[in-house]
C-alpha beads as a LAMMPS data file, in Angstrom:
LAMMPS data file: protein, C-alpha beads

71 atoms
70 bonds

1 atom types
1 bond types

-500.0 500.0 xlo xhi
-500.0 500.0 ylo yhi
-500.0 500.0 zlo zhi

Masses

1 110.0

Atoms # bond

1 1 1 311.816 -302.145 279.966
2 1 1 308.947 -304.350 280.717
3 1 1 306.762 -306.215 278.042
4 1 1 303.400 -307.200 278.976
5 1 1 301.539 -310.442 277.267
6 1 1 299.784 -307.852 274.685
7 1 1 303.511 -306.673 273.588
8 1 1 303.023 -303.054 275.223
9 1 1 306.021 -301.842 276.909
10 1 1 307.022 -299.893 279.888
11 1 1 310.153 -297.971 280.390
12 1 1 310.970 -296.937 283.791
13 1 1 313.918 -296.196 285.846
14 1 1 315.837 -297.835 289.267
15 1 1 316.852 -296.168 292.136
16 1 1 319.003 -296.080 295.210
17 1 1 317.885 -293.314 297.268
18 1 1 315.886 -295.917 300.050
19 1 1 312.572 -294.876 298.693
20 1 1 311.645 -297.677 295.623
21 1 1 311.794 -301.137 297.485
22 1 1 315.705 -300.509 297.175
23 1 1 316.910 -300.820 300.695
24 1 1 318.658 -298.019 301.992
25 1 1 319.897 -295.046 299.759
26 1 1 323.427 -295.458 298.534
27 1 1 323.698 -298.956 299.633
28 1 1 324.081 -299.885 296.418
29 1 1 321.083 -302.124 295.685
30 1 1 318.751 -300.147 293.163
31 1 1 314.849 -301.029 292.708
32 1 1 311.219 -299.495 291.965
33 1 1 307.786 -300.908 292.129
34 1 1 305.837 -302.292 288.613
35 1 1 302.618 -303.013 289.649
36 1 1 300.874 -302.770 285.735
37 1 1 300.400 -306.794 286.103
38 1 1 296.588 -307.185 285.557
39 1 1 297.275 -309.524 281.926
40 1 1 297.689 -313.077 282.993
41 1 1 300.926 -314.261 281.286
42 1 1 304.388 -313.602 280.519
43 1 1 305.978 -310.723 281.544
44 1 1 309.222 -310.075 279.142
45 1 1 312.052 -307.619 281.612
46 1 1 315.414 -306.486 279.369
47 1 1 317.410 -304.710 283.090
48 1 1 319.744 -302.016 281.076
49 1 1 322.522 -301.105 283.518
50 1 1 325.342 -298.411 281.821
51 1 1 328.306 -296.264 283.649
52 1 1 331.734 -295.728 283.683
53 1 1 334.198 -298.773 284.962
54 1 1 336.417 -298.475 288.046
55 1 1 339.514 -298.620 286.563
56 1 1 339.965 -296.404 283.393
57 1 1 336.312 -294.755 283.524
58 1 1 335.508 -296.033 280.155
59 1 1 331.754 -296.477 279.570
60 1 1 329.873 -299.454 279.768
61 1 1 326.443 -300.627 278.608
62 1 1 325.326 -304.281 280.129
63 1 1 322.030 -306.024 279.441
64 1 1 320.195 -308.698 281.523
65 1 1 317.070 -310.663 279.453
66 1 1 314.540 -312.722 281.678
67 1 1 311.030 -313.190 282.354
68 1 1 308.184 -313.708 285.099
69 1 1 305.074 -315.303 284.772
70 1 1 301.952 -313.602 286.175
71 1 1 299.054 -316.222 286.690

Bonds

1 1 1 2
2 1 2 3
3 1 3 4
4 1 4 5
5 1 5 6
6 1 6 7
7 1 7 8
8 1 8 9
9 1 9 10
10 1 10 11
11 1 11 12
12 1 12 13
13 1 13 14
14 1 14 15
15 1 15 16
16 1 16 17
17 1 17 18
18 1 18 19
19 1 19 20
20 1 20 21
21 1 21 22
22 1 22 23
23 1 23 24
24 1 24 25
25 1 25 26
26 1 26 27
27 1 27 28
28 1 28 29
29 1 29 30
30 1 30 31
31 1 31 32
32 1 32 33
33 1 33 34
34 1 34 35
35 1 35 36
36 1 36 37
37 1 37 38
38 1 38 39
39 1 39 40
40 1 40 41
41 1 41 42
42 1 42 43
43 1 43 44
44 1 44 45
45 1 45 46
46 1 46 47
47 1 47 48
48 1 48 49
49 1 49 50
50 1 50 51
51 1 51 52
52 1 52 53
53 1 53 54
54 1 54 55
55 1 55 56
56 1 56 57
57 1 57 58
58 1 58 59
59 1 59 60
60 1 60 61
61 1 61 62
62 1 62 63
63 1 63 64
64 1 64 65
65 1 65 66
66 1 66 67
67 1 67 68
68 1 68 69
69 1 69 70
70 1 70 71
């Protein structure tokens, strides 16, 4: 989810099929393009990532918090 300066937000999802600024598909590394940066400001980015572990496939939900300033 990305939160613009005027507190709207944008949901969108990542890939990792070599087509989204991700590399190559199934490499492992997933991406996608937001180009809705036309506020000057802060740009608020909570990166949800959820699965199932290696070990005893029990799900997992991890969250990642951070910003980037457009100017």
């Amino acid at each position: 989810i990305v939160e613009n300066p005027a507190k709207k937000q944008y949901s969108f999802e990542l890939y990792d099929d070599g087509s989204h600024e991700d590399g190559k598909a199934d490499d492992g590394v997933y991406g996608n393009v937001f180009t809705n940066t036309s506020i000057v400001g802060a740009y608020n980015i909570c990166l949800q990532v959820s699965g199932k572990n290696n070990r005893a496939k029990e799900p997992f939900t991890r969250e990642y918090l951070f910003s980037i300033v457009v100017k």
